[in-house]
C-alpha positions as CSV (number, residue, x, y, z in Angstrom):
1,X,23.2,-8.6,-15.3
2,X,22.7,-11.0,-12.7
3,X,21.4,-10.4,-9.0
4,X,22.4,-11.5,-5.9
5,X,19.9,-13.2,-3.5
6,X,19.6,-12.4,0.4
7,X,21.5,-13.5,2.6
8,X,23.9,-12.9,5.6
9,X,26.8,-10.7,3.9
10,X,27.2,-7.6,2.0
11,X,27.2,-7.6,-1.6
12,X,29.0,-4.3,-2.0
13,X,31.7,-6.3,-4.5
14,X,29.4,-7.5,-5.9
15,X,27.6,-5.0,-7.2
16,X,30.7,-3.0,-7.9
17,X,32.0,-6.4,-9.9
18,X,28.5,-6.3,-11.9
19,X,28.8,-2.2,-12.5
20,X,32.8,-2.8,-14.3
21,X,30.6,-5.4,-16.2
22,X,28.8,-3.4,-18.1
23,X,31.9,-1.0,-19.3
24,X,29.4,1.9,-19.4
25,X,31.5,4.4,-17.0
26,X,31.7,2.2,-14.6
27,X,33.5,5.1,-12.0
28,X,30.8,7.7,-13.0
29,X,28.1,5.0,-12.2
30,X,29.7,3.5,-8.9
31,X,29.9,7.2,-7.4
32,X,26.4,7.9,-8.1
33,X,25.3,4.6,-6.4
34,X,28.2,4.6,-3.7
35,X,26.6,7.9,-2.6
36,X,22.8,6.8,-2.4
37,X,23.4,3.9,-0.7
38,X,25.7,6.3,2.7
39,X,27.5,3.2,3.6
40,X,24.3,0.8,3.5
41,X,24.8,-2.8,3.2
42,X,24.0,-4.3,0.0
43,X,21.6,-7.1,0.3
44,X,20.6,-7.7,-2.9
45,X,21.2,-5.8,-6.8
46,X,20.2,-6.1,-10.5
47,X,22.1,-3.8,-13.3
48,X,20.8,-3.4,-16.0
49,X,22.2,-2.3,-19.3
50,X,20.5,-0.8,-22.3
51,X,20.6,1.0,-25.4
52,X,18.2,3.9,-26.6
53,X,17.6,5.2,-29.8
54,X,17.2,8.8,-30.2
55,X,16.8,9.8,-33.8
56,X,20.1,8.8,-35.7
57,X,22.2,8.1,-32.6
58,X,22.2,5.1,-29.6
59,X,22.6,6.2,-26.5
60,X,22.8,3.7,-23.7
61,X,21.1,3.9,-20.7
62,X,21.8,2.3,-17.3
63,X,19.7,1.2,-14.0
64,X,20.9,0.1,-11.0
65,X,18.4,-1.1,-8.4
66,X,20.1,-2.0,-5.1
67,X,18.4,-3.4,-2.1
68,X,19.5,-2.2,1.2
69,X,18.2,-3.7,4.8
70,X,16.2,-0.3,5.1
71,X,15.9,1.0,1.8
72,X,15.2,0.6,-2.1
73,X,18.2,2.7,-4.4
74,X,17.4,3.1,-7.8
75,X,20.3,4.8,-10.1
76,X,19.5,5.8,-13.7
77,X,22.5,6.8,-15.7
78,X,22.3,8.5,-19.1
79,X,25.0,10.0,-21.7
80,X,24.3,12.9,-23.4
81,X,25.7,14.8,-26.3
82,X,27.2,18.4,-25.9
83,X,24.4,20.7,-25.9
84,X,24.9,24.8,-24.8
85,X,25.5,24.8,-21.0
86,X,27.8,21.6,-21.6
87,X,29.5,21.8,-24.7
88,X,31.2,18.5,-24.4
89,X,29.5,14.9,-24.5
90,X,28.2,14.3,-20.7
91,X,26.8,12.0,-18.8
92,X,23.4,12.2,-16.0
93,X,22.8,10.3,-12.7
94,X,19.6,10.1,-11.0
95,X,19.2,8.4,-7.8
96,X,16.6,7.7,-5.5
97,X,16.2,6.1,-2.5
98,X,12.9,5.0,-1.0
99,X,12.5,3.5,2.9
100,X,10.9,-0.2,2.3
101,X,8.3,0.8,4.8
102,X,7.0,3.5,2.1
103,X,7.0,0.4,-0.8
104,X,3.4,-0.4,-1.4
105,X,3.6,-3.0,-4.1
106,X,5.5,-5.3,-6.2
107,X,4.1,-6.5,-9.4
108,X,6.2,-9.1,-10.7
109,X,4.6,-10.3,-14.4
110,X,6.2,-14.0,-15.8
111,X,6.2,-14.9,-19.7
112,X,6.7,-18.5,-19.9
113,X,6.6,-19.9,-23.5
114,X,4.9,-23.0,-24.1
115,X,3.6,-23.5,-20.5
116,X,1.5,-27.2,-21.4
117,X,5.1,-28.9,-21.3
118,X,6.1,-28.1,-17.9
119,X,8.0,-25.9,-15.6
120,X,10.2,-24.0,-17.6
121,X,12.4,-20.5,-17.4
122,X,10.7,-17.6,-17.9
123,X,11.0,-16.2,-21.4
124,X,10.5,-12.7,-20.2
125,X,10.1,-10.8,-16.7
126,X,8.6,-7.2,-16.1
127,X,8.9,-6.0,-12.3
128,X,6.9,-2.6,-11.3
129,X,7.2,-1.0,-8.0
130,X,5.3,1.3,-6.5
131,X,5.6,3.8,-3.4
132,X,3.3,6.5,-4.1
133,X,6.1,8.7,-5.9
134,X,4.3,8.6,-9.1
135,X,0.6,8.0,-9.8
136,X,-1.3,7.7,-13.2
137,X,-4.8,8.9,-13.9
138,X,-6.4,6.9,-16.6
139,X,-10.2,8.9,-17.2
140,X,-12.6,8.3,-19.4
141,X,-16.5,9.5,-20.0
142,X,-18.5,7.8,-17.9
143,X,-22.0,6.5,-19.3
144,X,-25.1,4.6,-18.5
145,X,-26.9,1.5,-20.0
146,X,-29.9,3.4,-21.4
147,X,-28.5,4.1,-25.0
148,X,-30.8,6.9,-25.5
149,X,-29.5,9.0,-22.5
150,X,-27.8,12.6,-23.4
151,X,-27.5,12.9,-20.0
152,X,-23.5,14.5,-18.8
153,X,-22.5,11.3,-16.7
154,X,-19.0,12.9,-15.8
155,X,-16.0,10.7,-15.9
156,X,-14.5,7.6,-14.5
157,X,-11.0,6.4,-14.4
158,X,-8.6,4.4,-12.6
159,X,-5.9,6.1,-10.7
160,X,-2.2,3.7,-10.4
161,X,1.1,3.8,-8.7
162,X,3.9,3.5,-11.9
163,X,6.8,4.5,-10.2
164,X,9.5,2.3,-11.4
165,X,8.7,-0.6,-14.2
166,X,12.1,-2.6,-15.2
167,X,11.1,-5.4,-18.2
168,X,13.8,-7.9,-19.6
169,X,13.5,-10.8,-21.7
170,X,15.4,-13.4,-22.4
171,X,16.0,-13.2,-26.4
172,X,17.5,-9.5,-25.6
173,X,19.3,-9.7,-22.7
174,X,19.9,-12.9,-21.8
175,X,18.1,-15.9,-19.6
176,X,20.3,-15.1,-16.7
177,X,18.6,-11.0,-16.8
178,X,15.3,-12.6,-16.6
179,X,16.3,-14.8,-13.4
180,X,18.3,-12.4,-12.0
181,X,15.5,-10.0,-11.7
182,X,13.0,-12.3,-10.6
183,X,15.5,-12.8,-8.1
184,X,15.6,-9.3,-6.9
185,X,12.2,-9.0,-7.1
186,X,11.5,-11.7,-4.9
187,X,14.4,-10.5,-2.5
188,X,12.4,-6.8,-2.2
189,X,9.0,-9.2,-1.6
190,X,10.6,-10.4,1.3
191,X,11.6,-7.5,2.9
192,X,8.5,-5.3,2.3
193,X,5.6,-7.8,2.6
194,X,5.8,-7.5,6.5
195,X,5.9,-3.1,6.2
């Protein structure tokens, strides 16, 4: 789905416009993200619609990332067959919303195809955004140079913020899905790079 760029009015149709879109239960969706955002202007959005595989079955999955002046909302929303405490098919909606102050980075990765001819669109995007919510430990044995050592070195690692990656390409969702998050990405840039 398309994003909307900054600029000087709200983008709550918008984004409600881009939620009916997707046909995915749109009211269930719109509640979820109506309630994180408490009345919040809507700078800027993305929506994005996928499906999952789980065994023999598809389920879809979809993420809303909406921009507000002050914050960064994030809605995730699942379906989900009957199970014990829910015997009929359900549906799950995570939000979160994170003060742009607390963002600490914005890793926007571009895959251009056949960059020696120019300029061109961006084949795929993948945006990761990090505020410290979630960190990753990546450890390994550390050694030294002398090959002969048996000496316990400990370990050495590299510890990352992963709290939110988003990737779209163009070949499975469509060239306007890779602008449009490129656009949203830049759109959070703008807001956080001064915080």
């Amino acid at each position: 789905m398309r994003s909307t760029r900054t600029d000087d009015r709200d983008r709550q149709t918008d984004l409600r416009q881009a939620i009916d879109r997707t046909g995915y239960y749109p009211e269930v969706v719109a509640s979820g993200v109506d309630a994180a955002l408490a009345g919040e202007e809507v700078v800027s959005f993305f929506v994005h619609h996928e499906p999952t595989f789980e065994h023999d079955e598809v389920r879809r999955h979809l993420s809303v990332l909406v921009l507000t002046p002050t914050r960064l909302v994030l809605a995730h929303t699942d379906e989900h067959a009957g199970d014990d405490l829910l015997p009929e098919p359900y549906t799950s909606t995570s939000t979160e919303a994170i003060r742009l102050g607390s963002v600490t980075s914005v890793v926007v990765t571009r895959m251009v195809t056949n960059p020696s001819s120019g300029p061109s669109t961006p084949a795929e995007a993948n945006v990761t955004i990090g505020w410290g919510g979630v960190s990753r430990v990546d450890l390994e044995p550390a050694g030294c140079n002398d090959p002969s050592c048996e000496a316990d070195h400990g370990y050495t690692g590299v510890l990352a913020s992963d709290d939110f990656s988003l990737r779209v390409s163009a070949a499975a969702d469509g060239v306007d899905a890779v602008s449009g998050l490129l656009a949203f990405a830049e759109s959070l840039s703008s807001l956080t790079h001064g915080s």
